[in-house]
C-alpha positions, 0 to 999 in steps of 0.5 A: 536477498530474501529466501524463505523455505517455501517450494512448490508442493504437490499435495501428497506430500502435505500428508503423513509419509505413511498416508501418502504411500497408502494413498499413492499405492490405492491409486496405482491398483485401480487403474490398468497397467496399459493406462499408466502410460501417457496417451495421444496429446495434442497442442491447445493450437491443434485441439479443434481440429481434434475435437471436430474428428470425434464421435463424442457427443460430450466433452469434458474439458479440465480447467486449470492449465486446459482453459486457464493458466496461471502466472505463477505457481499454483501453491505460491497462490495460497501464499500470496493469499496468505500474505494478502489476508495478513495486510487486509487484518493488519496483522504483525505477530505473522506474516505471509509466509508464517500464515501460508505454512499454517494452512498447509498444516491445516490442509493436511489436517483436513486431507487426512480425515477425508481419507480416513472417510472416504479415501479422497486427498479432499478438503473444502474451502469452507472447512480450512478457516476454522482448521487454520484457527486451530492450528494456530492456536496450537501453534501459540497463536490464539486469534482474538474472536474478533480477528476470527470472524474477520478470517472467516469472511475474508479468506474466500474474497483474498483467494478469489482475488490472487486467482483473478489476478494471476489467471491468463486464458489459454485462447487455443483451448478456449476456441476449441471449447467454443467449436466443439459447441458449435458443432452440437456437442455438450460442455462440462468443465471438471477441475480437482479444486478447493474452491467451491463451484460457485467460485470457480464459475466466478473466476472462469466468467471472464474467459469462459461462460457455461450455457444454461445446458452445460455444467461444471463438477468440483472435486471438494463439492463432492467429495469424488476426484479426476486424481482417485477416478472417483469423480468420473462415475459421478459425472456420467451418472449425473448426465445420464450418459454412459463412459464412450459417450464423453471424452476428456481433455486435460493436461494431467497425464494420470488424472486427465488420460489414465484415470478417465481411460480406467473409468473407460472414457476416451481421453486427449492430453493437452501438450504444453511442456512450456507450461511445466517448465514455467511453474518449475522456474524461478520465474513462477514463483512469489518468493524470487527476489531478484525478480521482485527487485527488478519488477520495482526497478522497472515501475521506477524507471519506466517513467514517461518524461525525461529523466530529469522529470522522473521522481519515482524514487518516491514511490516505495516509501510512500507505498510502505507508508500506505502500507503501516498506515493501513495495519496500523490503524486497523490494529488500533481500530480506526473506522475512519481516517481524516487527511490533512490539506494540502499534502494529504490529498494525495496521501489520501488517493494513494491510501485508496489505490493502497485498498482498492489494490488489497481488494478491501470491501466495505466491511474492511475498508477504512473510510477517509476524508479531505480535511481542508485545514492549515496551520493558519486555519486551525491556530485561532481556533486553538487560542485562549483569551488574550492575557492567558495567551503565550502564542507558544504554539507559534514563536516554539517554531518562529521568533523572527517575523514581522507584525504582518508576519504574526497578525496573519498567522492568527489568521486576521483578514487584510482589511482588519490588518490595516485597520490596525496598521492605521492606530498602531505606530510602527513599520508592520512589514520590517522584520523583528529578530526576536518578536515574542520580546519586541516593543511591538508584540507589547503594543498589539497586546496594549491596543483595544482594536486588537483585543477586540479583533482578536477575542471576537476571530478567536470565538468565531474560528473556533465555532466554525471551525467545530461545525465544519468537523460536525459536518462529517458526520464521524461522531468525534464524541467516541471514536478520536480524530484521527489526522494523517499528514506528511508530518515533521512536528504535528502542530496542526495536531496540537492546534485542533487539540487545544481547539476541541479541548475535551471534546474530543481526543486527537491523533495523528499518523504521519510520514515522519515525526521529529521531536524538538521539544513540542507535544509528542502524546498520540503522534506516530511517525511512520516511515521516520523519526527520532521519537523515542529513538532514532528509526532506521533509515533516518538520516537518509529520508531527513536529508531532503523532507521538503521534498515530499512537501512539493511532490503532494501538491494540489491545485487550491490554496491552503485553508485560511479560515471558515466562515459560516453561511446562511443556511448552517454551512461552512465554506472554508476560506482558501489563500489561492496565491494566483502565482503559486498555483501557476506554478504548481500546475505547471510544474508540479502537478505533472510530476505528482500525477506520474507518482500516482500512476507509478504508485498504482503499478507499484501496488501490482508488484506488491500483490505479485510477490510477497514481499517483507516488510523489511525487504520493502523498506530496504529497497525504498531507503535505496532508491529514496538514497539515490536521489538525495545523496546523488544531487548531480542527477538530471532529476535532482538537478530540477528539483534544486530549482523548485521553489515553496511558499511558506504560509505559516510565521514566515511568508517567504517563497524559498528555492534550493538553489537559485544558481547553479554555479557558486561564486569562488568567495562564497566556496571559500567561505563555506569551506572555512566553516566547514572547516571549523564545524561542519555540523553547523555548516550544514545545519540550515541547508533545506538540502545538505548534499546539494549544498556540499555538492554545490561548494565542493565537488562530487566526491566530497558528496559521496564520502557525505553520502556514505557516512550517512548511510553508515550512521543509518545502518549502525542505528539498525543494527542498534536497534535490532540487539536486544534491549534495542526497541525494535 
């Protein structure tokens, strides 16, 4: 599990040993020795009784763990905004923690020369960022001038954020607040804060609104603090009162009670030991792994369907996939990012959940598209003339088809195909072992209706398909097209390369990358692949890829072709197979939308917690693991009996199983191949475990199990020696 060197601090000890004696030493003579004991407190429940017995006419009331509290410490808040700055700026050379350690050198930095001044442990929040740069810097980290400015302007949204999230009302002392103005008496909020008063207003507005009357004091605006005393002059003279006119209510025994009382204003301490325990507890903290395991367990397990319906195992991959793609092309500078139909639509929303969940403006924001193209649709596009053509791009992957099989896969409408099924003899629909060697491959390629037919489906797609990637209005001219899929070898890719030629450069981000033999220039596996070498996790996400094929369903068809309508446009032509749908929407479609909540929730945790990307990936091999390699599961169980449509050189409609029960022959048949190579006798499984399982028994399956997860962790650990790229 994950601990890093991070505590809670106060901030004395950010400073020098010898500032802070001095500090510390100037703070205890400017108060009287009487007042350096704690004074009458009261619980939040208590205070309006309190309130409404005092002769004040002004109240002042501290904010933090007065008003508002938090749900975690207050110094792992800058860690999770440190954490969240570095996922915003897409950084890899430092992480969280890395950063949340350079700005409390930073802030040290700051309270040292404020000192110096003015005797204050002050600093202002819009100082920090350029002192941070710095520190860096001296650090061996020098940021790019474009990564600076980019800091500057986020750190303030990432801090606002994290305080959003984590500040929960005190409704007892809130409802104090609210009396004692009832009863006529003026409000003033005072906080020690960083933040300036703007901000802190900002976040108090969902708990706490001021009345045109009332006001509030910031330790950083003016340089004066509750913690030195300084402050409480300040804040007399500013509202024209003298000291017995106010009162204080706070939960700081020294800057709440005994600073205001040196500064003779009466002062009532808010009682919450629960509240001091809390922060000092593993519970408080952004770094507590256990607590963040079972915080992801719980999202996953927390399913509203029936065990055998919850495939939430998903979520942590598909979260870390948001993740790299995010950092990832912001690294590389992707303005914009254009998701493959049909698996990546929901590629997409959760991509959008992902930064909507970083807080991310539209400055930052990486904008995405649909783009509704297949295999299909974009294999015409990419062809040349008939007698330069080899149809590589199609028989690299499929050789045994028929001559229905390959005349709709260049996309050639029904009525065209049996125009041609009417000249040419021959059974179109028998299948061919070898078709790119077959007589009738020959025959189609001898036929003037199927040149002509071809030449002119050819042109047209590859127009309409170019205008309907105009119609974004992305100007493909300078900026690349960059595609994000589910992945396995990026033919969609190659396909849309050929087709815009040297208009543009392609590329393409996807869940996993296999190489077998195809072009590899400008693809990206992000969560697996085998591109140079073999990732981590590798074995254990390509036992079972289809997988992710039916969980990112839509409710349409995939893209057939374009056609151009009257006024310029183009309608892309989807293949809307009546039962296929049927049966997505029924099956599959719940199932989908429950990843999406989850993946949402999901999100919150990563906020909450800061979390590696290493401990993120180790948990998501986990949980994805104990799915695939565990078949006899209710919720693998059902997944056995799904059932996908290929629309691409092969037509079929395919299941994992279509019986639960294996016949004894066909067990034995298996077991002798298995017997012979079990390589071999695995190699054309969708699902090798399910497989095993199915023909042999549960144990059998485990001892599969962990010799794939041992091929996964000898990998790693090659990986990580020197020498080992990565």
């Amino acid at each position: 599990m994950l601990t890093l060197p991070i505590e809670r601090r106060a901030m004395g000890s950010l400073l020098p040993a010898g500032l802070t004696r001095r500090a510390g030493a100037l703070l205890r003579l400017s108060r009287p020795a009487a007042d350096r004991q704690r004074g009458p407190s009261v619980t939040p429940a208590g205070l309006a009784v309190w309130l409404a017995q005092s002769p004040h006419s002004h109240v002042a009331f501290d904010v933090f763990d007065t008003l508002v509290e938090r749900t975690v410490a207050p110094e792992h808040v800058k860690l999770l905004a440190a954490d969240r700055l570095c996922r915003l700026l897409g950084w890899s050379a430092i992480d969280g923690p890395a950063l949340f350690r350079a700005r409390q050198e930073a802030e040290s930095n700051l309270c040292r020369r404020t000192f110096g001044k003015c005797g204050e442990l002050e600093f202002r929040f819009s100082e920090l960022a350029d002192e941070l740069i710095a520190t860096l810097a001296a650090q061996g980290l020098a940021l790019a001038r474009d990564d600076q400015d980019r800091m500057r302007a986020l750190m303030l949204d990432c801090e606002q954020a994290v305080e959003r999230s984590v500040l929960r009302p005190i409704d007892a002392a809130i409802a104090a607040l609210s009396c004692a103005r009832k009863r006529g008496k003026k409000i003033v909020l005072v906080s020690d804060f960083y933040l300036p008063k703007p901000s802190l207003i900002e976040l108090l507005a969902p708990f706490v609104t001021l009345a045109p009357s009332e006001t509030l004091f910031v330790s950083s605006d003016l340089m004066a603090s509750k913690r030195s005393g300084r402050l409480y002059p300040a804040l007399c003279a500013a509202l024209g009162i003298s000291p017995p006119d106010l009162l204080m209510v706070g939960d700081n025994p020294h800057s709440d009670y005994a600073q205001a009382r040196a500064s003779g204003i009466d002062a009532v301490l808010l009682h919450q030991p629960e509240r001091v325990a809390f922060y000092d507890s593993p519970a408080a903290s952004a770094l507590d792994s256990r607590a963040a395991q079972a915080a992801m367990r719980h999202v996953l397990e927390r399913a509203p369907r029936a065990p055998s319906r919850n495939l939430r195992a998903v979520v942590p991959s598909l979260y870390l996939f948001a993740a790299r793609l995010y950092a990832g092309a912001r690294q590389a500078g992707h303005r914009d990012l254009f998701f493959l139909a049909r698996e990546g639509e929901p590629l997409r929303a959760m991509f959008e959940i992902y930064q909507d969940s970083l807080g991310c403006r539209d400055a930052e924001r990486i904008r995405t598209h649909d783009l509704r193209v297949s295999r299909r649709s974009c294999y015409a596009p990419s062809l040349r003339a008939l007698d330069e053509e080899s149809f590589h791009g199609l028989f690299r992957y499929y050789r045994r088809m028929s001559v229905r099989d390959f005349l709709q896969s260049l996309g050639l409408a029904p009525d065209r195909i049996a125009l041609l099924n009417a000249e040419i003899d021959g059974d179109f629909d028998e299948t061919i072992e070898n078709f790119p060697a077959s007589k009738a491959l020959t025959d189609l390629r001898g036929s003037a209706l199927f040149r002509a037919s071809y030449e002119e489906h050819r042109r047209t797609q590859r127009a309409n398909l170019l205008a309907y990637l105009e119609s974004f209005g992305v100007p493909l001219a300078r900026a690349p097209l960059v595609l994000v899929d589910i992945g396995w070898k990026g033919s969609i890719q190659d396909y849309l390369t050929a087709a815009l030629a040297s208009k543009s450069e392609v590329a393409g981000y996807y869940f996993g990358l296999l190489n077998i033999g195809q072009p590899l220039a400008n693809k990206c596996g992000l969560m697996f692949t085998n591109v140079p070498a073999v990732s981590p996790f590798y074995r254990t996400y390509t036992e079972n890829r289809t997988l992710f094929e039916l969980l990112l369903c839509t409710d349409h068809g995939s893209a057939l072709r374009y056609d151009a309508r009257a006024d310029g446009g183009i309608d892309v032509v989807l293949d809307d197979d009546a039962d296929e749908l049927a049966y997505i929407r029924k099956e599959l479609l719940p199932l989908r939308d429950d990843v999406l909540a989850a993946f949402r929730a999901f999100c919150a945790v990563g906020n909450r917690y800061c979390l590696t990307e290493t401990d993120i990936a180790a948990f998501a091999a986990q949980t994805h693991a104990e799915l695939v390699f565990r078949p006899w599961r209710a919720n693998a169980r059902a997944l056995a009996a799904a059932r996908h449509r290929e629309n691409f050189g092969s037509y079929a409609t395919s299941r994992y199983s279509a019986r639960e029960h294996v016949p004894l022959r066909d067990k034995l048949h298996f077991w002798r191949g298995l017997m012979r190579n079990p390589r071999a006798a695995l190699a054309t499984s969708f699902w090798p475990a399910l497989t095993l399982y199915q023909h042999s028994n549960t144990l059998l399956t485990r001892l599969y199990a962990a010799a794939r997860r041992h091929q996964d962790d000898r990998a790693r650990r090659a990986l990580r020696r020197p020498g080992g790229g990565a």
